[in-house]
C-alpha positions as CSV (number, residue, x, y, z in Angstrom):
1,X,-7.2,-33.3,11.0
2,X,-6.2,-31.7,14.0
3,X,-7.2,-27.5,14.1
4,X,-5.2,-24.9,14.3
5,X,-4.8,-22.1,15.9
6,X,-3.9,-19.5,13.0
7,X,-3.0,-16.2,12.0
8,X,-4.4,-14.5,8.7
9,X,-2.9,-11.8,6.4
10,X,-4.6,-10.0,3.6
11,X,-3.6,-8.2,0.7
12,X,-5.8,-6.0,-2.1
13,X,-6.2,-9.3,-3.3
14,X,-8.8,-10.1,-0.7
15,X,-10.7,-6.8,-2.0
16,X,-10.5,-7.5,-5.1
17,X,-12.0,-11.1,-5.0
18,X,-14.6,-9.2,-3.3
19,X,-15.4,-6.7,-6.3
20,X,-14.0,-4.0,-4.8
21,X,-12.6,-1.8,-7.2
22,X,-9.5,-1.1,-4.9
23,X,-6.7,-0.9,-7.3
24,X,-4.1,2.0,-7.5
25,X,-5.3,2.3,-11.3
26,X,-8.8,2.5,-10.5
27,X,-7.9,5.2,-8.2
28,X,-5.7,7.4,-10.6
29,X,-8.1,6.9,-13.4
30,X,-10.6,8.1,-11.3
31,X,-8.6,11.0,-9.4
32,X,-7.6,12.8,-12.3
33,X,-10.5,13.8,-13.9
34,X,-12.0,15.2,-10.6
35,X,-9.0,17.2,-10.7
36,X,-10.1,18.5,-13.6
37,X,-7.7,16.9,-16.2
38,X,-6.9,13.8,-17.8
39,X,-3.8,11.7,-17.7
40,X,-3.6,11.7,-21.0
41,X,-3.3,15.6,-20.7
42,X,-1.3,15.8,-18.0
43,X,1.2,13.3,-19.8
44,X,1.3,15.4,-23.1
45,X,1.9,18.8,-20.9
46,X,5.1,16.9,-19.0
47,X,6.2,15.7,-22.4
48,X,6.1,18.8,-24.4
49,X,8.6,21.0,-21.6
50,X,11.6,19.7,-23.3
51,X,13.5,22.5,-22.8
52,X,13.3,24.9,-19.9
53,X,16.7,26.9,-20.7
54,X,15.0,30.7,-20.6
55,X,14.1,29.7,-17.2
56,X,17.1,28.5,-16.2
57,X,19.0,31.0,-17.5
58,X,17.8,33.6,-15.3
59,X,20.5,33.7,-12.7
60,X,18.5,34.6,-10.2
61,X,15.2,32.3,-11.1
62,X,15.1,31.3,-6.9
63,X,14.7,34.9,-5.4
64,X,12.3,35.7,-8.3
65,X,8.9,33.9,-7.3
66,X,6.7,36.4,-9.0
67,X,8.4,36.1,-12.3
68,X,8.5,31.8,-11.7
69,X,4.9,31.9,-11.2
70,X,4.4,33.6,-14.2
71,X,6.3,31.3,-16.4
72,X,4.7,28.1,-14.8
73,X,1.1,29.5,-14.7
74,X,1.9,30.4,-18.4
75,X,3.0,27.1,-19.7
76,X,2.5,24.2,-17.1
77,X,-1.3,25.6,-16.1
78,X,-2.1,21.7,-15.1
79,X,1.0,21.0,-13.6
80,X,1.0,24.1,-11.5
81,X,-2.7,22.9,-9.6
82,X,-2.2,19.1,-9.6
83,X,-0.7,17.6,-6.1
84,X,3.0,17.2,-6.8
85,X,2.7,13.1,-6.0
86,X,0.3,13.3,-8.8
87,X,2.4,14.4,-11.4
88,X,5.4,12.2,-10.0
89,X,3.3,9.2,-10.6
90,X,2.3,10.2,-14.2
91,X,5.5,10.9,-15.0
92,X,6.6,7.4,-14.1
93,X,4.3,6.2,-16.6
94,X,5.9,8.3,-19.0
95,X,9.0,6.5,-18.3
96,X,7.3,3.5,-18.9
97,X,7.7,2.3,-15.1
98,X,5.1,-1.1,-14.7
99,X,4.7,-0.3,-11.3
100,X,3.7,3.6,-12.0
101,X,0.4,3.6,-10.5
102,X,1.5,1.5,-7.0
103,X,2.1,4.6,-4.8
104,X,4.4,2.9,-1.6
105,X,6.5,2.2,-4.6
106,X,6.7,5.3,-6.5
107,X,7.2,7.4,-2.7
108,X,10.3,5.4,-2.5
109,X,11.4,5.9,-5.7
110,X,11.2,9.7,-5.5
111,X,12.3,9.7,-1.2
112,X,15.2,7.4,-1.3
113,X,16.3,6.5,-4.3
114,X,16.0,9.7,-6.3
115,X,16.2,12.4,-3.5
116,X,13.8,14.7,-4.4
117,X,13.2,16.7,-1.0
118,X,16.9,16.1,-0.1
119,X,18.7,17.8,-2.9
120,X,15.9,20.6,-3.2
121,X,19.2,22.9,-2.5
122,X,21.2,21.3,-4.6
123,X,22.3,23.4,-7.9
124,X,19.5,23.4,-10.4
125,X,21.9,23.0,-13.0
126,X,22.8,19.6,-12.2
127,X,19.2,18.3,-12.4
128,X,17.6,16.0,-15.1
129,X,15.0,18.4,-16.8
130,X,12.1,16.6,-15.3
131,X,13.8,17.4,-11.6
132,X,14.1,20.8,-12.9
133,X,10.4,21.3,-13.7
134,X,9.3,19.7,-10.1
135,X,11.9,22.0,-8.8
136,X,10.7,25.0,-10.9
137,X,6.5,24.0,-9.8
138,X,8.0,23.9,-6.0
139,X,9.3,27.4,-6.3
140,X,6.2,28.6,-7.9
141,X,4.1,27.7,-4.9
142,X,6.8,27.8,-1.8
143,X,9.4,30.5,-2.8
144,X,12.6,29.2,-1.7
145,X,12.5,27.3,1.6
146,X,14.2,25.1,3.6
147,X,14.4,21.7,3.4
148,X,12.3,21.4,6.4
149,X,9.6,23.5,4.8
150,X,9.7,21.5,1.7
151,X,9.6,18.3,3.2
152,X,6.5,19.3,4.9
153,X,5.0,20.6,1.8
154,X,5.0,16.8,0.5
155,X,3.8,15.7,3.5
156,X,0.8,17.5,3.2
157,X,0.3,16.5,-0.6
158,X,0.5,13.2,0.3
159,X,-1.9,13.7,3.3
160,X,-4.0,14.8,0.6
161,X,-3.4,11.7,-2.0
162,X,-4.7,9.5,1.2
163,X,-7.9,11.6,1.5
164,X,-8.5,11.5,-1.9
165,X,-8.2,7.6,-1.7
166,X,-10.3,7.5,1.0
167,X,-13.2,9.1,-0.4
168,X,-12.8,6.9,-3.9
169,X,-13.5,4.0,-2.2
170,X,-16.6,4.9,-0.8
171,X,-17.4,6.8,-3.9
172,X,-16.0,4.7,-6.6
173,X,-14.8,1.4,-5.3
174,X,-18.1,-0.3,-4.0
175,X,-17.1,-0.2,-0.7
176,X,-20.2,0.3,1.2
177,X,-22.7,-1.3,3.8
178,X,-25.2,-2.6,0.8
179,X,-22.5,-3.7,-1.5
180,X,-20.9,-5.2,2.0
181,X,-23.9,-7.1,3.4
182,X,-25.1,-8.0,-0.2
183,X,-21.9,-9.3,-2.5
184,X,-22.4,-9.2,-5.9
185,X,-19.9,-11.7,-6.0
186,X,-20.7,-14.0,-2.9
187,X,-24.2,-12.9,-2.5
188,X,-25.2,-12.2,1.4
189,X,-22.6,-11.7,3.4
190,X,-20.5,-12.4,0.7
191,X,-17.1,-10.8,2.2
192,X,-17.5,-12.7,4.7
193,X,-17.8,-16.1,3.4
194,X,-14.7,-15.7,2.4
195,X,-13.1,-15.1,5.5
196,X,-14.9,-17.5,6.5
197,X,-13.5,-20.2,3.6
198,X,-10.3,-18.9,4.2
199,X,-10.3,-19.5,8.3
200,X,-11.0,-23.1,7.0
201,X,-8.8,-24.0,4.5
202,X,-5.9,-26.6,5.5
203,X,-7.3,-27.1,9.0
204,X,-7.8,-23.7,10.6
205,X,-9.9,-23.5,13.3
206,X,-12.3,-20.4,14.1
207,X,-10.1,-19.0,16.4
208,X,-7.9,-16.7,14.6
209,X,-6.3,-13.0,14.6
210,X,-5.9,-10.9,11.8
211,X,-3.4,-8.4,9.9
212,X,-4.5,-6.7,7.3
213,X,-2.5,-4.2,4.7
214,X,-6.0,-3.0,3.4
215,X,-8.0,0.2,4.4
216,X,-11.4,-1.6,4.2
217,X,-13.0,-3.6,7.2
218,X,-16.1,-5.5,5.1
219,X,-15.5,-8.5,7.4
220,X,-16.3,-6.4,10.8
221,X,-19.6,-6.6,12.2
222,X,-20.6,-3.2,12.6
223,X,-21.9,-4.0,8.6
224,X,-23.8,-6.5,9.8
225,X,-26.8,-5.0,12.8
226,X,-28.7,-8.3,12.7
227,X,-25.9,-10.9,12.2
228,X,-26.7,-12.3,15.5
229,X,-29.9,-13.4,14.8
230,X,-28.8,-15.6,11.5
231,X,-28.1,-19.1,11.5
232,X,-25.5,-18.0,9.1
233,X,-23.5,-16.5,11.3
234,X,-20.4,-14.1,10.7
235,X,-16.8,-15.5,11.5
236,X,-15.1,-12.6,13.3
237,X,-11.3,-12.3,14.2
238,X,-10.1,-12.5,17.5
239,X,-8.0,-9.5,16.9
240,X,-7.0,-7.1,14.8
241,X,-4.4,-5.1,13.4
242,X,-4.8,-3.0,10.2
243,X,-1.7,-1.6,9.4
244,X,-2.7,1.5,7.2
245,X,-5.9,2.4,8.9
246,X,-9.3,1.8,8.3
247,X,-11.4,4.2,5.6
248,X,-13.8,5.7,7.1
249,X,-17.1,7.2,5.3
250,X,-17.4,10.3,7.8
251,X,-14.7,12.4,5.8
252,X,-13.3,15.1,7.4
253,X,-9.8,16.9,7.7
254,X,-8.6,13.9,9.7
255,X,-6.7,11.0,8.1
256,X,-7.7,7.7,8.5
257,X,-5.6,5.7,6.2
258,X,-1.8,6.0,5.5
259,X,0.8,5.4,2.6
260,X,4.7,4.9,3.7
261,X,7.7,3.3,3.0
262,X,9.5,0.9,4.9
263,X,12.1,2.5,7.7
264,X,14.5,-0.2,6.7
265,X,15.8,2.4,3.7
266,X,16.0,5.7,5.9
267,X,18.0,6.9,8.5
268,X,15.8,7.7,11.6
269,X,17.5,11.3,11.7
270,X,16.7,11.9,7.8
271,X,14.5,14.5,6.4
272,X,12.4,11.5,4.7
273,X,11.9,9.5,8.1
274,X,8.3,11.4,8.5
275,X,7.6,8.8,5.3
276,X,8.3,5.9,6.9
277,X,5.3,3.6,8.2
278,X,6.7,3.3,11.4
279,X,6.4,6.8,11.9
280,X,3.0,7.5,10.0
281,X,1.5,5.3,12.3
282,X,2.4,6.0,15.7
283,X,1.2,9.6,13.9
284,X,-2.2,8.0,13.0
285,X,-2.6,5.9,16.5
286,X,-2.0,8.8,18.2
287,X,-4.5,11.4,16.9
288,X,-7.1,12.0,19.8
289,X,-10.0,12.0,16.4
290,X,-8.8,8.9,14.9
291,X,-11.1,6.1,17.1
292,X,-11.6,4.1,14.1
293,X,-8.3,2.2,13.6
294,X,-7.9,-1.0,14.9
295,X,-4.4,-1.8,16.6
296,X,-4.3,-4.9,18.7
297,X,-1.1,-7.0,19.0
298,X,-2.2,-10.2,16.7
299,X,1.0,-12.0,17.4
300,X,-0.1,-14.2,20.2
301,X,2.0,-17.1,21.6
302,X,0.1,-21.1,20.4
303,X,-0.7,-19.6,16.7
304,X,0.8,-22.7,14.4
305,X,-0.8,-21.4,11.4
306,X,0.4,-17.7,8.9
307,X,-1.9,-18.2,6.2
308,X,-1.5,-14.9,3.5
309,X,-3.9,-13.9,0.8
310,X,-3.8,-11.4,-1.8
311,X,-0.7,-9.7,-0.9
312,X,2.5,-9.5,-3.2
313,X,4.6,-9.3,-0.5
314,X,6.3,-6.4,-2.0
315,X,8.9,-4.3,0.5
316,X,6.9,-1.7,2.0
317,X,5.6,-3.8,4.0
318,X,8.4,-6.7,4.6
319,X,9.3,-5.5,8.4
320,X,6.3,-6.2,9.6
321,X,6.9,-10.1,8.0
322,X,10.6,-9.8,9.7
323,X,8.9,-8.7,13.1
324,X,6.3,-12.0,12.5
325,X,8.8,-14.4,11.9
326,X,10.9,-13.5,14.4
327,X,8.4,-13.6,17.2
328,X,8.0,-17.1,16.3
329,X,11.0,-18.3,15.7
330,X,10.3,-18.9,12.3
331,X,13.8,-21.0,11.8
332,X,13.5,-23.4,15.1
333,X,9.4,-23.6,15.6
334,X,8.6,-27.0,13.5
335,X,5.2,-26.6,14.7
336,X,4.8,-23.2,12.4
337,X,3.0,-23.5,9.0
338,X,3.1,-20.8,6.5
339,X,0.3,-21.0,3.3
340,X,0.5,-18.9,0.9
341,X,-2.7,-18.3,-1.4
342,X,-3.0,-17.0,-4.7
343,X,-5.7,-16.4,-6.7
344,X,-5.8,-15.1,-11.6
345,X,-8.7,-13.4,-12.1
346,X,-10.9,-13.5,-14.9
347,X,-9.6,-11.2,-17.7
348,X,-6.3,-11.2,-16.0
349,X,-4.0,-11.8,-19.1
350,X,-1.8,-14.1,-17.1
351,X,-1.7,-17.5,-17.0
352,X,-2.1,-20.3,-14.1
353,X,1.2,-21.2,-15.0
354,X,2.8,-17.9,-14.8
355,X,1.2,-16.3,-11.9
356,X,2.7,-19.4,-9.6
357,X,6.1,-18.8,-11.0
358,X,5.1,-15.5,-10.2
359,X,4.3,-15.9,-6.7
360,X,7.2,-18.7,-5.8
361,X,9.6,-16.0,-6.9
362,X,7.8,-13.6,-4.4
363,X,7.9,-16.3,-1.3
364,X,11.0,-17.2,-2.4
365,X,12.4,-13.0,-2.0
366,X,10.2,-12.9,1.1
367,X,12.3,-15.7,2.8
368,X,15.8,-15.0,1.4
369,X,15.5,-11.4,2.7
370,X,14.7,-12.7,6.1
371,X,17.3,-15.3,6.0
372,X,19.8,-12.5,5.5
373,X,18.9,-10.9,8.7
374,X,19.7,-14.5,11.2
375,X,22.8,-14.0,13.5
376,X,23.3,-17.6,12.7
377,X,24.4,-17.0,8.7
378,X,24.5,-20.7,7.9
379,X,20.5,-20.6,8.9
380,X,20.0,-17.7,6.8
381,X,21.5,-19.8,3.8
382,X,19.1,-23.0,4.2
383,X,15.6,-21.5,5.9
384,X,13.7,-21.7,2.4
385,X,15.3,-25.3,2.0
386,X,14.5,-25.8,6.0
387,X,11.0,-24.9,5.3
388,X,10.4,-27.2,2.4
389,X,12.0,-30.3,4.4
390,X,9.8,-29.8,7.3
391,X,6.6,-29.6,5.1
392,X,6.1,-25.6,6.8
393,X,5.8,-23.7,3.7
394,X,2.5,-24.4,1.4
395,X,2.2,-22.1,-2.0
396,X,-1.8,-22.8,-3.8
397,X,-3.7,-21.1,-6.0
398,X,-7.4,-20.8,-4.8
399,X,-10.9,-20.0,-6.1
400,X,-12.3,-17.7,-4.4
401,X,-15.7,-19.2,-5.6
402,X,-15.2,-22.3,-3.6
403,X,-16.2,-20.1,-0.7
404,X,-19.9,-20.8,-2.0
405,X,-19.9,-24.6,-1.7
């Protein structure tokens, strides 16, 4: 079998074959109670403001701070300290939202489709009561300001939801040099065995480049001092771009990891562009402190191989995919195999079955999306059947284990 020349893409998935604890779940169940509440708490406090009409019927409730304060402190003492993305994700679990706890999602949601920041001056009145209670918890803590000054404020709350992330994985995820070097999954150098199994798979040869959409490095060197002296040595990417930044264990008042949303949804002259990945990240590249992240350009000219892994391909991050394809020519390049790999965990609750129906109909999104954006239309109608014809789209479920044999 002839080897290829490839490009690899990872997902949470890859982390979490790993053992890493990296889920948004994790995270919130882990967040809250260093906050100094529960969710369970925080859940009944949102529930029980049912009715905030002796607040709103004080005409002039946005020139009166002090007595706003007084009311919040008074009856929403939790809600009042949390970090307002916080309580916009528990509430989301209140309205029984699946995807509550996945916070690209959930910024979206509040950004775009709900307009939180954007109708800040809108009339109160007109508000749903749990916009009203955000708006009330804003006052308490900004006065009324301008949407400028409001957007900023959840800038900085979410700067604070990535630190906080940051410092769970290290803590609280099992993301560190001896859990790294020593797998409890894979054993020595467990991470990277499966990198390594992964590279191989389908005929990929050792050269390759990587994206990743994950905050952790375990596959980078710098875990291993020695790894030059094994026999068993570690495969290492050519190059590497991690999209959101790399978690670093030195925590300081810098960010080293990013949440966004995609800037396909916003305007570049909208209040909410600051969001957007695109922006976060020139941001995040940019800061003179911030020598950990890793941007090289991974789309090289001869790759014939896109193999992804534990992603779910979910929107937040589909330009990047559009960029991809379009650099090489996914439509007219026969030579171009995409695999994607997919992996039920033990416990998962799902089925073989399901999870590949589950994954088809995320491929299948993927490439209809980007078959919408051809100039040549009647090419953006047949790609996915183009693909199958030609034998360049592969969808397998994989053990992870296999990376042991």
């Amino acid at each position: 079998m002839k080897l290829e020349k490839q490009l690899i893409i990872l997902g949470n998935g890859f982390d979490l074959a790993n053992g890493f604890k990296t889920s948004y779940i994790g995270f919130m169940n882990w967040i809250i109670p260093k906050k100094g509440s529960s969710i369970e708490n925080i859940e009944k406090e949102i529930k029980t403001v049912t009715n905030w009409d002796l607040v709103l019927a004080t005409e002039g409730i946005r020139d009166e701070k002090s007595y706003v304060i007084e009311k919040v402190e008074k009856e929403l003492p939790t809600l009042h300290k949390l970090n307002i993305w916080y309580i916009l994700f528990i509430h989301s679990k209140i309205s029984n939202e699946s995807n509550w706890n996945d916070v690209e999602t959930q910024i979206y949601k509040y950004l775009v489709q709900d307009k939180i920041i954007e109708n800040f001056d809108s009339k109160i009145e007109t508000f749903k009561v749990f916009q009203q209670i955000v708006y009330i918890i804003l006052v308490s803590k900004l006065g009324k300001k301008d949407l400028d000054s409001v957007a900023n404020f959840f800038y900085e709350q979410l700067n604070d939801v990535e630190q906080d992330f940051e410092r769970y994985l290290f803590e609280a995820a099992g993301y560190s040099q001896e859990k790294i070097v020593y797998n409890d999954k894979f054993g020595y150098k467990g991470t990277n065995k499966l990198l390594k199994f992964l590279m191989e798979l389908d005929g990929g040869m050792e050269y390759f480049n990587l994206l990743t959409f994950n905050y952790t490095d375990p596959w980078h060197l710098r875990w291993y001092p020695n790894s030059g002296d094994s026999t068993d040595k570690c495969v290492v990417p050519k190059k590497v771009k991690m999209v959101h930044g790399s978690a670093n264990s030195n925590l300081d008042s810098t960010n080293h990891i990013i949440f966004g949303i995609d800037s396909r949804y916003v305007d570049v002259n909208s209040i909410n562009y600051r969001f957007t990945k695109v922006y976060r990240t020139l941001i995040l590249n940019s800061l003179k402190n911030n020598n950990y992240s890793i941007n090289e350009n991974v789309y090289e000219p001869g790759i014939n191989v896109i193999k992804f892994y534990g992603h779910s391909l979910c929107d937040a991050d589909y330009s990047y995919f559009q960029q991809m394809f379009d650099f090489y020519s996914l439509y007219q390049n026969n030579y171009l195999k995409c695999y994607f790999y997919f992996s039920n965990w033990k416990n998962s609750g799902i089925s073989d079955d399901k999870l590949l129906h589950i994954n088809v109909a995320a491929v299948t999104n993927l490439f209809e999306h980007y078959g919408e954006t051809l100039d040549n239309k009647d090419h953006g109608k047949n790609l996915l059947t183009r693909l199958q014809q030609t034998g360049r789209i592969i969808i397998k479920q994989i053990n992870p284990s296999d990376c042991l044999k």
